[in-house]
LUMPA-994235 format. One record per residue (C-alpha): residue in three letters; x, y, z. Coordinates in steps of 0.02 Angstrom, whole numbers, padded with zeros to 5 digits, always signed. Example, Ala and Ser with C-alpha at 12.3 -4.5 7.8 and 13.67 -1.06 7.14 Angstrom:
ALA+00615-00225+00390 SER+00684-00053+00357 
REM end
This chain:
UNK+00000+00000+00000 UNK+00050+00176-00040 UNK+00090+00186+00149 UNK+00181+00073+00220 UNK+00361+00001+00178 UNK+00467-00146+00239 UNK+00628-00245+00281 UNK+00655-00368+00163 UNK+00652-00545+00251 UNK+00811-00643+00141 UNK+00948-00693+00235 UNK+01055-00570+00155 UNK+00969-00421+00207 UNK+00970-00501+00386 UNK+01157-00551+00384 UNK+01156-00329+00326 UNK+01059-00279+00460 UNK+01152-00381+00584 UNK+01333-00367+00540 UNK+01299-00171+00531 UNK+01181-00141+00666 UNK+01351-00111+00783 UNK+01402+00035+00656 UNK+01360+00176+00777 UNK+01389+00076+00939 UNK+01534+00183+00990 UNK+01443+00336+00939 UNK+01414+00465+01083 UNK+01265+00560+01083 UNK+01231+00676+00933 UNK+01345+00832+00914 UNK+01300+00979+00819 UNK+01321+00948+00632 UNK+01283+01110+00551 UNK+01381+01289+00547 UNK+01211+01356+00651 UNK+01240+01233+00803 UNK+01075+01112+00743 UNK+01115+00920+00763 UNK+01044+00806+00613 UNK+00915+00666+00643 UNK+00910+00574+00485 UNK+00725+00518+00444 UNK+00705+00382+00306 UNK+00505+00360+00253 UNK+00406+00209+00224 UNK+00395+00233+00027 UNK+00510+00262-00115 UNK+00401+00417-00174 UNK+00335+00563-00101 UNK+00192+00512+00017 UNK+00051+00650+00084 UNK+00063+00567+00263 UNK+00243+00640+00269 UNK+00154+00822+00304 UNK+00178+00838+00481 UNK+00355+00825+00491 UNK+00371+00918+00296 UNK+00258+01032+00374 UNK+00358+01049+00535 UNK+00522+01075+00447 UNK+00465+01200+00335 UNK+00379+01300+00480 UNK+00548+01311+00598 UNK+00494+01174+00734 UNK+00636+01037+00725 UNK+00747+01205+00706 UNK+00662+01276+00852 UNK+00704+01105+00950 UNK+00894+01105+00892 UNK+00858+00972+00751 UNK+00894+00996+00564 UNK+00769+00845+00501 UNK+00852+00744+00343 UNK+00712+00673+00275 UNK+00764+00507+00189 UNK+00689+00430+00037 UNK+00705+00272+00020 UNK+00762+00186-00165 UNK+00643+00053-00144 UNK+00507-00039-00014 UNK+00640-00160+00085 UNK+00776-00019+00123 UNK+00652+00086+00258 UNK+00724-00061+00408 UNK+00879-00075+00310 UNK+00915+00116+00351 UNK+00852+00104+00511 UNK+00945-00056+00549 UNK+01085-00011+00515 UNK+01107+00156+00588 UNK+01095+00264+00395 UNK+00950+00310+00500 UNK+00901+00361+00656 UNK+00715+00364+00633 UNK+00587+00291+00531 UNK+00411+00307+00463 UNK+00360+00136+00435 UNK+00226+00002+00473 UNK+00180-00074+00652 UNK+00210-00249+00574 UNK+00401-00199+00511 UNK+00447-00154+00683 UNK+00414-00342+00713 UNK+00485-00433+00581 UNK+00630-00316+00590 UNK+00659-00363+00799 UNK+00657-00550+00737 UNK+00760-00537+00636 UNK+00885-00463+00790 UNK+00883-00285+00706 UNK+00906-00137+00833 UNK+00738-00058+00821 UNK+00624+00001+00928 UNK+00450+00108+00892 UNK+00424+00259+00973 UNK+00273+00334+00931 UNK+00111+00272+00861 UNK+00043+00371+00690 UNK-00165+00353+00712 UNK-00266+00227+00813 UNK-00334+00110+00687 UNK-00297-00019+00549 UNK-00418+00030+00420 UNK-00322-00062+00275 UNK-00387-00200+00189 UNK-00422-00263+00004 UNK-00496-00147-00118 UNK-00602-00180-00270 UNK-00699-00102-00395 UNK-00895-00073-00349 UNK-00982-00249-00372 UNK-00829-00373-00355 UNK-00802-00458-00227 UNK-00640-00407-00070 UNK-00711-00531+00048 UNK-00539-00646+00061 UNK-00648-00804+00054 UNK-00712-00755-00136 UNK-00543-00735-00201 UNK-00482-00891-00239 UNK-00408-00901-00395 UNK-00420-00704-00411 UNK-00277-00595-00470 UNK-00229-00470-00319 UNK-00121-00304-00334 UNK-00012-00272-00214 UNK+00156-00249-00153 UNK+00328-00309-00101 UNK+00333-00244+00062 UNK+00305-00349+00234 UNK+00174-00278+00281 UNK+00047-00293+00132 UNK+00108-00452+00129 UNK+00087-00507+00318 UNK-00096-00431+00307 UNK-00138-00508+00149 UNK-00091-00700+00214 UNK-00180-00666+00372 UNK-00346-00637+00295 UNK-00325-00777+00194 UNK-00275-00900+00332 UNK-00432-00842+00425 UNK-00522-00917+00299 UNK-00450-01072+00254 UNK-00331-01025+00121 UNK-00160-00969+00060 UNK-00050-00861-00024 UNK-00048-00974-00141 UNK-00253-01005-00176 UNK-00212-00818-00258 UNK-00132-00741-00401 UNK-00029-00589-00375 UNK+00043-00424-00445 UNK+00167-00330-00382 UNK+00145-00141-00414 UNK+00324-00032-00375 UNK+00247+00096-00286 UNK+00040+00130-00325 UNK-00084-00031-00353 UNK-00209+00094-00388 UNK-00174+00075-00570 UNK-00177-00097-00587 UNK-00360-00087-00527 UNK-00417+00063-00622 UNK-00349-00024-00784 UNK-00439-00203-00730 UNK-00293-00278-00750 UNK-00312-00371-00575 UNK-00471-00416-00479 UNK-00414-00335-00301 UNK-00280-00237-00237 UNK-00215-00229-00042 UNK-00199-00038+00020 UNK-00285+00071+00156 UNK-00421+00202+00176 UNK-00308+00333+00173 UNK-00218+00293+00045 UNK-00279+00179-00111 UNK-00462+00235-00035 UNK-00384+00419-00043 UNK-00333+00385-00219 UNK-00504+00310-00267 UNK-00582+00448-00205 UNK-00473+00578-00300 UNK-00510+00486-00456 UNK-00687+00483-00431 UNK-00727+00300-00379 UNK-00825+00351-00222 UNK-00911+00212-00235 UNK-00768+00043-00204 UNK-00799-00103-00115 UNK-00672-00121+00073 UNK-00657-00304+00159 UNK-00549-00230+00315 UNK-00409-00353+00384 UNK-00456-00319+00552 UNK-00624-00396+00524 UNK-00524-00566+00465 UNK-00395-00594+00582 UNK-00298-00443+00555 UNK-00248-00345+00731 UNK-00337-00172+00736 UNK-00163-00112+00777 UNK-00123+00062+00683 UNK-00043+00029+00531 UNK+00087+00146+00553 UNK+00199+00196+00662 UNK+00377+00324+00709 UNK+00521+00182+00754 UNK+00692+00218+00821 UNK+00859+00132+00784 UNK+00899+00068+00963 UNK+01063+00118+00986 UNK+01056+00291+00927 UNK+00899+00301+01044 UNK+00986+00271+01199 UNK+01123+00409+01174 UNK+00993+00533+01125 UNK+00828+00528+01224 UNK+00825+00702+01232 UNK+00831+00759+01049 UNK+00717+00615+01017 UNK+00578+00688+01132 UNK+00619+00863+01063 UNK+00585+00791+00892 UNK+00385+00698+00947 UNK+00358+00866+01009 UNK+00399+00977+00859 UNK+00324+00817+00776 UNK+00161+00848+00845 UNK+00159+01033+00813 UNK+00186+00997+00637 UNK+00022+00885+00655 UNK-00077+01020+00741 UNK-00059+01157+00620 UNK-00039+01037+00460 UNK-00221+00982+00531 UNK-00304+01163+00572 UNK-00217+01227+00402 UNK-00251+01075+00268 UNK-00246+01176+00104 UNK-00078+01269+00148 UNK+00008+01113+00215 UNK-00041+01020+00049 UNK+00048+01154-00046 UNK+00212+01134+00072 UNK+00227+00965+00043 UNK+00185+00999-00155 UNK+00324+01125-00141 UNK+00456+00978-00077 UNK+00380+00856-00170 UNK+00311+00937-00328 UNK+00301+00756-00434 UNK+00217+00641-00296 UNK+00035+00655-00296 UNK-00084+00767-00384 UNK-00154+00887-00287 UNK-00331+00828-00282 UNK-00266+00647-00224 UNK-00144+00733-00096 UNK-00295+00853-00028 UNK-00390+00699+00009 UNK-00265+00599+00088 UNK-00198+00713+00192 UNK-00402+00754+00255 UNK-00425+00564+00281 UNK-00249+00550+00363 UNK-00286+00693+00460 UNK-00455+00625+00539 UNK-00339+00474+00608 UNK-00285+00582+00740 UNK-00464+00634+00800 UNK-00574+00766+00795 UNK-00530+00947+00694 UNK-00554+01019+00851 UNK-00448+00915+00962 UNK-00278+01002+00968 UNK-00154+00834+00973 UNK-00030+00785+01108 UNK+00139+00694+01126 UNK+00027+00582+01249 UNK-00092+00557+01105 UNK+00034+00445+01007 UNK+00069+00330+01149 UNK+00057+00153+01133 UNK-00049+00003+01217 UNK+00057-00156+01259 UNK-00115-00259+01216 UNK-00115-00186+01035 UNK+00068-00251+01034 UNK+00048-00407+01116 UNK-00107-00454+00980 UNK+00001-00387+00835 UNK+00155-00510+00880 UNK+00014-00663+00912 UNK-00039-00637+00733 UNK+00118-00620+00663 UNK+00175-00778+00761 UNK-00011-00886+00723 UNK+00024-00844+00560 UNK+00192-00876+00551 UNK+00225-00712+00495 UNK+00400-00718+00587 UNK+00486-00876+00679 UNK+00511-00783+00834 UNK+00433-00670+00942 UNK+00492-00574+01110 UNK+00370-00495+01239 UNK+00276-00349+01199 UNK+00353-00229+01278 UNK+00507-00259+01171 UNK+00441-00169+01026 UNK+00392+00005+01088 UNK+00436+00129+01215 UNK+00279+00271+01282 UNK+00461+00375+01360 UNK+00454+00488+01227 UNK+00282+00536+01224 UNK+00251+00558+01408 UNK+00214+00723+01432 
REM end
């Protein structure tokens, strides 16, 4: 889904990830890296394009915060869907916009990585199809699905399978680079994975108001939010402080991005004039925006903590599923230290 990116699970990314993860070990916390006394945090996204669900941080940037908090924000693009953990792994990184389930298959895979903040409260992704044909995963065997090389579309997509009875296999599918949306508009596959405010955002942009939604949390899928701000572990524990400086000029990017739509579309046209078309990134960023509650709730660091029983379900699935081979306890995936208020 045009959301959410992931660590590639072959042995050689792991031996990477591994063999690397000790790169900044000896580091000390962060000095000051520019001529105007601001320390870089290096922020790689979930997807190898420009993504509307970037604007609080593009938002924040361009409006002073992270400058205000002593931070010049490097905002990362990745080259492709596996290199988001890679980054983040390895310490090219220090922090990460990627999905819930990547924090776990990164951890079992021994990567130092840690989430930090959630992004929303829901998993409103799913499989998407045209009005009239069918999403429910039981109709779709032998159907041709669009979707995407990433763990996560993938880890959702055999889940809601499974719940039913069948397999990756019981289903034909197409990998899209970086949009599905395409594949569906042009019928050239029956379904496509994505989420509401994304592929639904796109829909909706290109006038399909109208598609059919079978939600993975209604088929085994945890209602865990689908995204989430993640931390490479080491570079965490030397830098608390700038991390918790960053949620907070994080969030005031949300508040005003939130209470000033139309102008933070624009900003994140400016830096990213060839990602979405305006219409498509106007309605993503208003259904992305209603993830964080109300338009009259003003957002807190508090707001994006995290529940240990959304974790704990999300690493039962992945491990009933046999999404990963291991699992830890839930509290080894996420820390609430930098959101407290």
């Amino acid at each position: 889904m045009k959301a959410l990116k992931a660590i590639s699970t072959s042995a050689l990314v792991t031996a990477l990830i591994v063999a690397l993860a000790g790169c900044g070990a000896n580091q000390s916390a962060s000095e000051p890296s520019t001529s105007d006394g601001l320390v870089t945090v290096k922020m790689v996204q979930e997807w190898p394009t420009g993504d509307a669900q970037w604007i609080p941080w593009v938002v924040a940037k361009e409006k002073g915060y992270y400058k205000a908090a002593g931070i010049n924000l490097d905002i990362q693009v990745p080259p492709n869907t596996s290199a988001t953990m890679q980054y983040l792994g390895t310490g090219r990184s220090d922090i990460a916009f990627a999905g819930s389930i990547d924090v776990v298959s990164a951890v079992a895979e021994d990567a130092p990585v840690i989430s930090i903040a959630k992004y929303g409260s829901m998993n409103n992704a799913g499989i998407i199809a045209l009005k009239g044909k069918p999403t429910n995963p039981k109709e779709l065997k032998g159907k041709t699905i669009g979707t995407y090389g990433d763990a996560w579309s993938k880890a959702q997509l055999e889940i809601m399978l499974k719940n039913v009875g069948l397999t990756i296999d019981d289903v034909h599918l197409v990998t899209a680079t970086d949009d599905d949306v395409p594949l569906l508009m042009q019928k050239k596959v029956d379904a496509i994975t994505g989420t509401q405010m994304a592929e639904g955002s796109e829909l909706k942009s290109l006038g399909v108001t109208n598609y059919e939604m079978s939600y993975g949390k209604d088929f085994g899928v945890p209602n865990a939010p689908v995204l989430n701000l993640a931390a490479n572990k080491t570079w965490l524990e030397k830098n608390k402080t700038l991390a918790k400086a960053f949620i907070k000029a994080t969030v005031k990017g949300i508040n005003y991005a939130r209470s000033h739509k139309t102008e933070a579309v624009s900003i994140f046209l400016k830096a990213y004039p060839k990602a979405e078309t305006e219409q498509f990134a106007t309605q993503q960023w208003e259904d992305t925006s209603a993830l964080f509650g109300a338009e009259n709730v003003t957002v807190k660091s508090s707001d994006l903590a995290q529940k240990k029983s959304v974790w704990k379900s999300l690493v039962s699935a992945a491990a009933k599923y046999k999404i990963v081979d291991q699992t830890q306890q839930a509290s080894t995936y996420f820390t609430n230290e930098l959101t407290e208020e």
